[in-house]
N, C-alpha and C positions, 0 to 999 in steps of 0.2 A: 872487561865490559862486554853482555853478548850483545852478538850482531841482528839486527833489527828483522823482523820477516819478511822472506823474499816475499810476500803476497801479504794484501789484510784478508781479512777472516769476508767471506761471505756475508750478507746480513740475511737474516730468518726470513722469512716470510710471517706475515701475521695470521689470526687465529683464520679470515676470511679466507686464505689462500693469496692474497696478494702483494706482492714487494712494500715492504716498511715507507711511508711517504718520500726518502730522501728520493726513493728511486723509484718513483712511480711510472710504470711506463703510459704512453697514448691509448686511446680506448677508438675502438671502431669509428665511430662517431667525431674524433676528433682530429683522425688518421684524413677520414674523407675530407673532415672542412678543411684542414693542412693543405691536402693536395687540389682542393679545389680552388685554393687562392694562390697557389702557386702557377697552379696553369691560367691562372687569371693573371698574375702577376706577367706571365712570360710572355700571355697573348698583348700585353699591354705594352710591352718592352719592344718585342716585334711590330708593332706599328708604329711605337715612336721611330724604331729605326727605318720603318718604311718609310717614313715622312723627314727624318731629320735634315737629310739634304736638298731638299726641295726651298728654291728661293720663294721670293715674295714675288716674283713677277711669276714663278709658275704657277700659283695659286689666281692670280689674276686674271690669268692666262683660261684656267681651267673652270674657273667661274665664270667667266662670261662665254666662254664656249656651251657649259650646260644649259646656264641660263636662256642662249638664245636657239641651242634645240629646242629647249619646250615651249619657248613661245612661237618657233616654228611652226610644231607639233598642233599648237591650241588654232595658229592661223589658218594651218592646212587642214584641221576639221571644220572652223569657221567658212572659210573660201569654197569647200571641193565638198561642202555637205548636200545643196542641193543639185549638181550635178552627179555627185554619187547617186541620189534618190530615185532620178529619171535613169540611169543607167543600169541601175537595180532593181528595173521597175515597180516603185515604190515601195521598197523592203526595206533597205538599208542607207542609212546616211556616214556609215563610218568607213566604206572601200576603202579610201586614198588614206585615211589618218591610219588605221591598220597598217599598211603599208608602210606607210612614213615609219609610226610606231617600231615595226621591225626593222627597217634598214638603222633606225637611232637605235637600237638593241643590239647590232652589230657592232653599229659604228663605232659606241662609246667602248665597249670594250677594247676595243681595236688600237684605239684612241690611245685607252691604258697601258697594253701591254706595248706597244711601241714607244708611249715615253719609259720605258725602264731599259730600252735599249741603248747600249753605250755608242759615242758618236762614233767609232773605230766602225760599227757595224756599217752605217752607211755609206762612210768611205770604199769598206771593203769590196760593195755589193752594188754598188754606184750603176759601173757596166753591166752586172748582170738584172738589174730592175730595169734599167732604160731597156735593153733588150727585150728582156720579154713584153713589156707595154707597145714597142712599136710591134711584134706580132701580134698582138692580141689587135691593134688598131687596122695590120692589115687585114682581118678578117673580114672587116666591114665592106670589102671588095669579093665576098666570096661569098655566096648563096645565104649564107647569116647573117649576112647584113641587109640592112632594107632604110627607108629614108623615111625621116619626118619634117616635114614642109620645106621639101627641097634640098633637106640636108641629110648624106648617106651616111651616116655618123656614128650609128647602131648596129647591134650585135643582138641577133634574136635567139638567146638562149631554151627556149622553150615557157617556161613558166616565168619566166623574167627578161627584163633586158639589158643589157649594159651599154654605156656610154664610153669605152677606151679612150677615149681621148682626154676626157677627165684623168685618169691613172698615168696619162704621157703626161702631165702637168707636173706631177708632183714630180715623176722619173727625171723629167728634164732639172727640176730645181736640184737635186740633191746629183744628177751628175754636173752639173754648173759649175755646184760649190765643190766637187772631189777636183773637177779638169780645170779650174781655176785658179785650186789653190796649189794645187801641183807645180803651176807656171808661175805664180805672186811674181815670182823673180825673174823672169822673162815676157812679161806682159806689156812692155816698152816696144819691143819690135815684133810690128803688127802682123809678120806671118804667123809668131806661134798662138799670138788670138786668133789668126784666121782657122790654124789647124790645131786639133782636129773639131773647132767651134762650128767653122760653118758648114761643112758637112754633115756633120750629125745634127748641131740640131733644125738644119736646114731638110734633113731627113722627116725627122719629127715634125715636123710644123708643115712640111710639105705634103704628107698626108693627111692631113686636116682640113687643109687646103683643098685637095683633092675632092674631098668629101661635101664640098659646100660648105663649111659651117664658119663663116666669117667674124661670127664672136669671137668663136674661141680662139679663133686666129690669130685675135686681136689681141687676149688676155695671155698666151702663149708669146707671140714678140713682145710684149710687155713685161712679161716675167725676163725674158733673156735680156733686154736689155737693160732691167731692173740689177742682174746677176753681174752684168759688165761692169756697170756701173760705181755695185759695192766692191767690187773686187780692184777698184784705185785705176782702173782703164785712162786713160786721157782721152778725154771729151773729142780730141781731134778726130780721133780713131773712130767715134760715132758719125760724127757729121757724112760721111759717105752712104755709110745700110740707110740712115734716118732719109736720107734726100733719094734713094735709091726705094724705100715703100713707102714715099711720098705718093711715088709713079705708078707702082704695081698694086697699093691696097685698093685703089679705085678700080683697075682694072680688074682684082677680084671680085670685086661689090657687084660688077656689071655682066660675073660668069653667070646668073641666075636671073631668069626673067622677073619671077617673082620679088627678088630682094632689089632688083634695080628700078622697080615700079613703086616699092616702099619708099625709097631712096628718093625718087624724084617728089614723091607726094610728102614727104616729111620737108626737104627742101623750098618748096612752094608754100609751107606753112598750112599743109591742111586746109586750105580756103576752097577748093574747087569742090563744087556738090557732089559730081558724081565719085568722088575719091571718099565721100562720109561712110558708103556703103560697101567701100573695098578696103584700101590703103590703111585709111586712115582711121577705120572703124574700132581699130582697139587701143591708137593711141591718144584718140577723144574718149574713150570712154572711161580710159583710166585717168587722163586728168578729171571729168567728170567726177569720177567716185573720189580723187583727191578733195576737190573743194567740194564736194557735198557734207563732208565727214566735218568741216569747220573746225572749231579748236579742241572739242572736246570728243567728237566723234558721234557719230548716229548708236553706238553700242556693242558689244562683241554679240556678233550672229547675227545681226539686222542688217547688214547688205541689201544694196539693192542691186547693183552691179554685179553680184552671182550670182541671179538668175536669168544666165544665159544671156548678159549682156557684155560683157565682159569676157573673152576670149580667153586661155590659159591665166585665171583669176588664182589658181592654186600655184604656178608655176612663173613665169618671168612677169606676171604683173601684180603677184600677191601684195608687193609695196603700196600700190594703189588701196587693196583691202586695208592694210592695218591705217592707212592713212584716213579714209571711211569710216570706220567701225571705231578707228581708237585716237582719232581726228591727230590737229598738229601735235599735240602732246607725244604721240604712239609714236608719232613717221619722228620727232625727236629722239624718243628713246631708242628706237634702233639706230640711228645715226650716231647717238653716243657709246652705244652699245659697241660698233665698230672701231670707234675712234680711242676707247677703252684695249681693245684687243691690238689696234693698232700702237699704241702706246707700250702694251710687254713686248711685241714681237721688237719697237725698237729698241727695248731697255736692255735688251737682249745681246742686239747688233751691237750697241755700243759699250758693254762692258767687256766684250770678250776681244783677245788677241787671236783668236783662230780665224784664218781667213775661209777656213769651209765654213764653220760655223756663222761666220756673217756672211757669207755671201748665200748661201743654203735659204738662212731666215732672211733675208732679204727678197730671196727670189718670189718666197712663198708670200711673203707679207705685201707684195706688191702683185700677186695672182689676186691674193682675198680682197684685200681692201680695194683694187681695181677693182676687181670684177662688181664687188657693193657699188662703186661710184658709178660702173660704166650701168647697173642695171637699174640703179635709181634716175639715174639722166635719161635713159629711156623711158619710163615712167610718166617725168616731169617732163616730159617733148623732149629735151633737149640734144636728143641721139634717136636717127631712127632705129624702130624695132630690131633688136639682133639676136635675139632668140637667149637672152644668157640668165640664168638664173642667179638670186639674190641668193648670197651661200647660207649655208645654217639655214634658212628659214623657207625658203622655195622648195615645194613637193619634187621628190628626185631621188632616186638609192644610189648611182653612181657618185654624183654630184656631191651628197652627203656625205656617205661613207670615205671619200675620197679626200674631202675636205678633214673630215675630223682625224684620218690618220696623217695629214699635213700636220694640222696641231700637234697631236704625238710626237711625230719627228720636231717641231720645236720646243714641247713640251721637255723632251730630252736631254736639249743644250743646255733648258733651262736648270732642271735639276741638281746638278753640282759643279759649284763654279771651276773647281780644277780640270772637269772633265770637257766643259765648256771653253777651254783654254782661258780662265780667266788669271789674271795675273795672282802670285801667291800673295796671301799676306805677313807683313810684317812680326814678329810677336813681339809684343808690347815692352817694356822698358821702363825700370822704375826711371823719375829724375834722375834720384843721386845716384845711379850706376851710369848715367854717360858722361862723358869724360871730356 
């Protein structure tokens, strides 16, 4: 029997020149569509995998953060249009939204690339971010710093200016949650809360202090004992600091002539005349522009209260605008809009077993959403004036930018629950295999 041939035979080619149809090869044209739906394919693949571990609260998360920069954006053109106009004299109405404009150009990215960082990052770097934030805050004591109504708070860069102390907010949150969770286990006997807790951030918060600026004071011990709190502390352990800046927050109010004249006239209810034309002048005039606005609002840009009746209208009392211009309706939706943002930040705390991670987004989530309540109550009388701005939406680059890379860092936790310390799951089990 012979043996079969090591090879088959070639096949011809035909009269054209071209391989017999079995073996027709690709043609130019058909070489490119191949590889253009391959790199379509792969670009496809590659964002599913960008996206695949992102929860449902970080989308949540990250949509109502867009969402309320650019209505930010749209308020801070509405509010700061005719003041920009007289400052430009009358050239331009778009100064302050430009501005805006770019720092949310920073921000967002900023935003982005910090939630893809893993939480090991923040732990690692805890100490050296709180670090460099309180140098950048001491500056403010040194020829670059200069004061805005009574508060030295600022850092005069040249063509811009910074706010450090916004940057000590976040530092302080995210060293909270590394020096807390470190302790979990020792957090029973009250020195190792004391140390190294109240020196440092008695450090932090005591330059601010320094500085005059009594909001942020305020939204700073808020945040720490926000951080205490989630970190399982006993309540006992509070009752002494709480009774202790019962004493001292008033005697801060009263370091400044200016804010202690606020103080008394907000206190008396605004009823004395001659306080309509000092005091109390910006905080009638923002309820003013709140109930003028009625339910459905005078209109987006028909303000009356910015033109120059209305004091920082772009800035700590823009709630008054949207409240005007986009009546009860408007001043609702951002109120929801928060209470949305505040809803992932706790979906957050409470899915995860990592005590950085809840105490971190805990600290944070009680910085933002304080600060929204404490700048709406001023607004609405109910706090007098402290200088704090509405987050996301208040004209401000440190402010913003600072804020939006806060979201990042929880943005982060949220992204994949094992990394988040979320407990593992299960895998599933037919009936008939358990036993």
């Amino acid at each position: 029997m012979a043996n079969p041939p090591s090879s088959l035979p070639r096949r011809r080619p035909t009269e054209s020149g071209r391989p017999s149809r079995g073996h027709a090869e690709p043609t130019d044209d058909a070489s490119s569509r191949l590889g253009a739906t391959t790199r379509t394919s792969g670009a496809v693949v590659r964002v599913k995998k960008l996206f695949a571990a992102e929860t449902g609260s970080y989308f949540v998360i990250l949509g109502t953060t867009l969402f309320m920069v650019v209505l930010g954006l749209v308020m801070v053109l509405s509010s700061s249009s005719v003041e920009q106009y007289i400052a430009s004299r009358h050239t331009s109405f778009f100064g302050a939204f430009i501005r805006q404009g770019t720092y949310a150009a920073v921000g967002i990215p900023l935003m982005l690339i910090v939630s893809r960082l893993p939480v090991s990052f923040f732990k690692r770097w805890a100490w050296h971010i709180l670090g460099a934030t309180i140098v950048l805050q001491l500056l403010v004591f040194t020829p670059l710093g200069y004061e805005i109504g009574g508060n030295r708070n600022w850092i005069d860069l040249g063509s811009f200016t910074a706010q450090p102390s916004e940057a000590v907010k976040l530092a302080l949150a995210i060293w909270l949650g590394m020096i807390l969770s470190v302790k979990r286990d020792l957090l029973d006997d009250w020195k190792h809360l004391a140390i190294p807790l109240l020196p440092v951030a008695g450090l932090a918060i005591g330059l601010v202090v320094l500085g005059g600026d009594l909001g942020t004071t305020m939204i700073m011990l808020l945040l720490v004992f926000a951080a205490v709190w989630f970190a399982g502390v006993r309540l006992r352990y509070l009752l002494a600091p709480l009774a202790f800046l019962a004493v001292v927050v008033p005697l801060i109010a009263q370091g400044s002539s200016s804010r202690n004249s606020r103080i008394a006239a907000w206190m008396s209810g605004c009823t004395d005349s001659s306080a309509y034309q000092a005091e109390c002048w910006q905080t009638l005039h923002g309820t003013w522009a709140l109930a003028s606005g009625g339910l459905f609002g005078v209109g987006l840009g028909n303000s009356k209260s910015k033109w120059s009746w209305l004091p920082e209208a772009d800035n700590d009392f823009i709630f008054a605008i949207v409240g005007e211009e986009l009546g009860l309706i408007g001043a609702v939706v951002v109120l929801a809009l928060f209470i949305v943002l505040a809803v992932g930040f706790v979906k957050i705390i409470r899915r995860t077993n990592d005590p950085f991670v809840r105490v971190t987004t805990g600290a944070i989530t009680a910085w933002i959403i304080g600060q929204a309540l404490v700048n709406i109550a001023v607004v609405l009388g109910l706090l007098p004036v402290l200088g704090v701005p509405l987050p996301l939406i208040s004209a401000g680059g440190s402010a913003l930018i600072v804020t939006l890379v806060a979201i990042g860092v929880v943005l982060s936790f949220a992204r994949v629950p094992e990394q988040a310390g979320a407990p593992e799951r299960l895998p599933r089990q037919r009936v008939g295999s358990l036993r």
